[in-house]
C-alpha positions, 0 to 999 in steps of 0.5 A: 494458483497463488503467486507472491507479489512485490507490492509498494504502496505510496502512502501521504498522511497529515501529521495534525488535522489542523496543520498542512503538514504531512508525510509521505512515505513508501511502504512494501508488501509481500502478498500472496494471490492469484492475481496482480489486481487482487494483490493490489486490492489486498496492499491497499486494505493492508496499508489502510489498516498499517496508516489509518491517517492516511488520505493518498494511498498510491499502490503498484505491484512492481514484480512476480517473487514466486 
């Protein structure tokens, strides 16, 4: 049975490769799964994709929606 889940997904990315400056910032998702680790697994593909910059991606699945 598949659930939708309340994903946020912590993402750190340097603005230039040759600067120590970065950003940081959270994202959310809604994903659809049958469990909280393949909801985990699918936020962290989506934020990848979503931040390619990206060097630290902190994912928790913070509640059930449905």
């Amino acid at each position: 049975m598949y659930h939708t889940y309340e994903v946020l997904v912590d993402i750190k990315e340097y603005l230039e490769p040759t600067n120590n400056d970065c950003r940081r910032e959270t994202t959310r998702y809604e994903i659809d799964a049958q469990s909280r680790q393949t909801a985990d697994s699918m936020a962290k593909v989506q934020a990848r994709t979503d931040h390619p910059q990206g060097i630290e991606y902190d994912v928790r699945v913070t509640r059930l929606l449905k």
